[in-house]
C-alpha positions as CSV (number, residue, x, y, z in Angstrom):
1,X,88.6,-212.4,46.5
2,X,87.5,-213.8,49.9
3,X,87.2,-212.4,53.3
4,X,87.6,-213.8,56.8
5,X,86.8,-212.8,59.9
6,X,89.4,-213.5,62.8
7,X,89.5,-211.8,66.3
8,X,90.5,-208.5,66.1
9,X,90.3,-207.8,62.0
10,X,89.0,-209.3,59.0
11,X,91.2,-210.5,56.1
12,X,90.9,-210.7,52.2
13,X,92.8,-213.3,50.6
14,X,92.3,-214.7,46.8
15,X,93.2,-218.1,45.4
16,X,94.4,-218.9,41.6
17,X,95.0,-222.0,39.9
18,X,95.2,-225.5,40.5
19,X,97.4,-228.0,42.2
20,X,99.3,-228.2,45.6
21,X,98.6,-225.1,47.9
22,X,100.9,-222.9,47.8
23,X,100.6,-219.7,50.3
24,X,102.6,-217.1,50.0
25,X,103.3,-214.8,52.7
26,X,104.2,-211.1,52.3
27,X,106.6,-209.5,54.6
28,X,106.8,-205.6,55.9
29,X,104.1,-203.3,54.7
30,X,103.7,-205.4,51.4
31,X,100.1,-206.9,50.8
32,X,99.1,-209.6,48.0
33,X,99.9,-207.0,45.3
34,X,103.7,-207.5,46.0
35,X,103.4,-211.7,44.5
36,X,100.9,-210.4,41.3
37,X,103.6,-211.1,38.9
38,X,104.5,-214.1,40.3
39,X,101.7,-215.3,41.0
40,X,100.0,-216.5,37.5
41,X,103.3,-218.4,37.0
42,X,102.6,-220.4,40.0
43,X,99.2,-220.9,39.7
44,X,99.7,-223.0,36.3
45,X,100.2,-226.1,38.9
46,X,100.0,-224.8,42.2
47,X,96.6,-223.4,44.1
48,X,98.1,-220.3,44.7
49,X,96.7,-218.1,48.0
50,X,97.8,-214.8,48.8
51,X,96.3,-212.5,51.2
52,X,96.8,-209.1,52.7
53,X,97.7,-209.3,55.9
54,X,95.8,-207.5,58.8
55,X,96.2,-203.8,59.4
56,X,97.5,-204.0,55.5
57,X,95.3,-202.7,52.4
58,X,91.7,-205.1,52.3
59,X,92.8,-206.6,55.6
60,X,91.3,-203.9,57.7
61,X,91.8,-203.9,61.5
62,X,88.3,-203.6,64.4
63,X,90.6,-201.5,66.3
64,X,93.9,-200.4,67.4
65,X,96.6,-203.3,66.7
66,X,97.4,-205.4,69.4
67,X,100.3,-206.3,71.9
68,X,102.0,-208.7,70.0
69,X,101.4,-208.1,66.2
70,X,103.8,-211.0,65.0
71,X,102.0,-213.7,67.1
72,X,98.7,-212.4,65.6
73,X,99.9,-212.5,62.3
74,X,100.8,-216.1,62.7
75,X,97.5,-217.1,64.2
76,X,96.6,-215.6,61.1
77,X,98.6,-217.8,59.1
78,X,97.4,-220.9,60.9
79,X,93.3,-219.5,60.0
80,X,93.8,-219.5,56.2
81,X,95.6,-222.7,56.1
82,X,92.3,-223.7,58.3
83,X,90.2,-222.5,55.5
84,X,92.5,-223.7,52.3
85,X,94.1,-227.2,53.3
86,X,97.9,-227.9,54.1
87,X,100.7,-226.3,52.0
88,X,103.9,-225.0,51.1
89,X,104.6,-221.4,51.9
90,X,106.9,-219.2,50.7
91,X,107.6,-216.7,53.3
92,X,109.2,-213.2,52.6
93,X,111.2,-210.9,54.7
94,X,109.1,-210.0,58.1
95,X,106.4,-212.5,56.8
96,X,109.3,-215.3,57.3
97,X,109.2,-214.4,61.2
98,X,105.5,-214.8,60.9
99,X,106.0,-218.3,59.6
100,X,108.8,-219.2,62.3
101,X,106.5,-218.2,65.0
102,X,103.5,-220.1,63.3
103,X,106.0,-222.8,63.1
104,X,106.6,-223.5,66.3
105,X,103.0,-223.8,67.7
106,X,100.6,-225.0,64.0
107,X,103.5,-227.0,62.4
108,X,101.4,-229.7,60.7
109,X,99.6,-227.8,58.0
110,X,103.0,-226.5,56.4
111,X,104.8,-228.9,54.6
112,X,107.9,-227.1,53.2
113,X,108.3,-223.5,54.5
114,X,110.8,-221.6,52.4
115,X,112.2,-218.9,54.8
116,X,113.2,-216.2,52.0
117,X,115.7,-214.0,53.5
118,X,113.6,-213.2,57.3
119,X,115.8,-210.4,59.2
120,X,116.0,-212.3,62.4
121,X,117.6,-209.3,64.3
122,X,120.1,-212.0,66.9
123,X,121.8,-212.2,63.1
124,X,121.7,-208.7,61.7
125,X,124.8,-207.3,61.5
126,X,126.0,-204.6,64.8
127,X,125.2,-201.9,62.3
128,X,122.3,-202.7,60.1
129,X,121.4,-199.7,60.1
130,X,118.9,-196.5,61.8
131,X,116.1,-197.0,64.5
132,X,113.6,-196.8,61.6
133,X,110.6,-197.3,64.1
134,X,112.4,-193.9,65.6
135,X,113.2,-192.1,63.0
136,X,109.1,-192.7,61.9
137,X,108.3,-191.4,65.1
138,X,110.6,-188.6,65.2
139,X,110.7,-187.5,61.7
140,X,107.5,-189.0,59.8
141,X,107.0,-191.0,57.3
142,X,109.2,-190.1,54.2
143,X,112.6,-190.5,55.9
144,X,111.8,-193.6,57.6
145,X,110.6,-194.8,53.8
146,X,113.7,-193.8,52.3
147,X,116.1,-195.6,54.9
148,X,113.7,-198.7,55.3
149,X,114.2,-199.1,51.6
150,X,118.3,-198.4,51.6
151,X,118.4,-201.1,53.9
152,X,116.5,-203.7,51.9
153,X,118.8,-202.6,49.1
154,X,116.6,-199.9,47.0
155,X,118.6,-196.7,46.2
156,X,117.6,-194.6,45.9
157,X,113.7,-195.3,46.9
158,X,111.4,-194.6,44.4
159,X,108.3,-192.2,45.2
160,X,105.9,-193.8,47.8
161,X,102.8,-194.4,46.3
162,X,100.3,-192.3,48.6
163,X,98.0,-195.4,48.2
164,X,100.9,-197.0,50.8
165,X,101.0,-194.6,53.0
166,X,98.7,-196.4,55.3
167,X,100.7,-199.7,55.0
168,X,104.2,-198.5,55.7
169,X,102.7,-196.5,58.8
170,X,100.9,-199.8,60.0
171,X,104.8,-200.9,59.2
172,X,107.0,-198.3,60.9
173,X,104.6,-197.4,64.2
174,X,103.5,-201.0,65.0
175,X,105.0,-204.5,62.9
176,X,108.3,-203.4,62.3
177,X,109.2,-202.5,66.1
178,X,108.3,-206.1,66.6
179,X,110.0,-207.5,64.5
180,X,113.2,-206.0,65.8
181,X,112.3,-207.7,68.9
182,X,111.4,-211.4,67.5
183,X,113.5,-213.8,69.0
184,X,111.9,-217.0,67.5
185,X,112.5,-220.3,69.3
186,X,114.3,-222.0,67.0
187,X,114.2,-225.3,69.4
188,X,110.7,-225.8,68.4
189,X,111.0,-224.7,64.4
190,X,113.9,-227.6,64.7
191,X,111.3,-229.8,66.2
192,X,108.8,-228.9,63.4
193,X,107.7,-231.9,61.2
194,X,107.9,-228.8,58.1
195,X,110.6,-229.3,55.8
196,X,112.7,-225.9,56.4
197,X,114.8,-224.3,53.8
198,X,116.0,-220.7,53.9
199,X,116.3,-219.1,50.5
200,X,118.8,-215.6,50.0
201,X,118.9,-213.9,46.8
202,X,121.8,-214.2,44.8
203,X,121.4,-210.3,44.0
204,X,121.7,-209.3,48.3
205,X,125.1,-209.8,49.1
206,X,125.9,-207.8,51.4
207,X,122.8,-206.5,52.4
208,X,122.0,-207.3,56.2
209,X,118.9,-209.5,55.5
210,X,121.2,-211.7,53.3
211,X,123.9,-212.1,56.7
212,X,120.5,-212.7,59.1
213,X,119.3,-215.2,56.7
214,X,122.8,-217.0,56.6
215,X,123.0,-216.9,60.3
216,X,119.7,-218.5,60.6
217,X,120.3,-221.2,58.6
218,X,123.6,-222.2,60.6
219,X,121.1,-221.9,63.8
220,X,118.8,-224.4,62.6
221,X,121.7,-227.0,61.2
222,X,120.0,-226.4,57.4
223,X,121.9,-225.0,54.3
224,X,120.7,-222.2,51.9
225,X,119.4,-222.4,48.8
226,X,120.0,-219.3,46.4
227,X,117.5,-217.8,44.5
228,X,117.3,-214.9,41.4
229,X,117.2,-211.5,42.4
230,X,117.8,-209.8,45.6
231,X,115.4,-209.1,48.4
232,X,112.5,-209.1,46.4
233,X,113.0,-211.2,43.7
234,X,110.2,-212.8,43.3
235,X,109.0,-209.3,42.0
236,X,112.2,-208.5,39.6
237,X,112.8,-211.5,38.5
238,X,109.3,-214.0,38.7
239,X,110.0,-216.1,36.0
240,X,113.6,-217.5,37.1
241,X,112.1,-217.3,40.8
242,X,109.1,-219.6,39.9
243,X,111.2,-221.7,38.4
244,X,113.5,-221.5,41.0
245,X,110.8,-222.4,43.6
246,X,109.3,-225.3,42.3
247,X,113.0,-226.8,42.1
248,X,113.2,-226.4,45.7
249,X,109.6,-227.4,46.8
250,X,110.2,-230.9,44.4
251,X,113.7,-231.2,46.2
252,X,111.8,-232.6,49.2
């Protein structure tokens, strides 16, 4: 376990194994705990780095988060890869708009960025479902859990771990309400010297991440490449997933 400080919070991060760097980037309220059964699978011949991100778990925040929480996320980004060397990433969910938006300005440290499934809302289906941010505010925490985790295709949710509590309201109140209002610019991904591939599970059809990540893809002129599991596969299914990934990443 390492820590960094960066304006405005200070991040914990750990690195396993030995090889090519590979980062892999969490997405909603998840933290480093999310990739810790994929993770030693990696590692066997990859330098694997994951990190909680800030205002999530060991990443505390100095103070209250700040106007735009995707951009500092990606600055984020862009500081670890400072501290660990170039890599491949493997970006899930809301941590794949972190990567688009760190693509577009600190390209040159990524060299294959796997977009796994990033709900970029200009593709989300008319009807992906309730203002979660909303109901949050409106309701509190436990609804807004429940239909967070409907969408990304887990019904029904299983008990929140009080131990998250503090991560999905970091979520609801403050990243996810800015991730509904991401529009990347995918002009300057495009121009990115990053070999770009976005990944859908083979278990979330249907779901609308899986249509957002389809509609990305035909944005940015790339195809998609299909991976075990749904949303979170890399979770369910981590041995086919590794496998899976290194396929992709020695595809370039």
């Amino acid at each position: 376990m390492t820590t960094l400080a960066v304006p405005g919070a200070t991040l914990t991060y750990d690195v396993h194994g030995r090889g090519p760097v590979l980062l892999l980037v969490p997405g909603g309220p998840a933290d480093a705990a999310v990739f810790t059964r994929i993770r030693p699978l990696l590692a066997e011949d990859h330098t694997v780095v994951t990190y909680d991100p800030r205002g999530l778990s060991r990443s505390p925040l100095d103070g209250p988060p700040g106007p735009d929480p995707i951009g500092d996320h990606a600055d984020d980004v862009r500081r670890l890869l400072a501290e660990v060397g170039p890599a491949d990433v493997l970006a899930s969910s809301g941590g794949a708009l972190t990567l688009l938006d760190h693509l577009r300005r600190h390209s040159s440290d990524v060299r294959t960025a796997v977009l796994h499934e990033p709900p970029v809302t200009r593709y989300l289906p008319a009807q992906a479902g309730p203002d979660i941010p909303a109901l949050f505010r409106d309701q509190g925490l436990a609804p807004a859990y429940a239909a967070f985790m409907k969408v990304v295709g887990v019904d029904p949710a299983p008990p929140l771990d009080p131990g998250a509590e503090g991560n999905f309201a970091y979520f609801f109140g403050h990243l996810m309400p800015a991730i509904g209002a991401a529009d990347p610019d995918l002009d300057a991904v495009r121009a990115s010297p990053a070999r770009l591939v976005v990944a859908i599970g083979a278990e979330s059809a249907g779901l609308p991440v899986h249509q957002a990540a389809r509609g990305l893809a035909a944005a940015l002129g790339v195809g998609t490449e299909t991976f075990p599991g749904g949303h979170g596969g890399f979770a369910t299914a981590p041995e086919a997933f590794a496998a899976r990934l290194r396929e992709v990443l020695e595809g370039c």
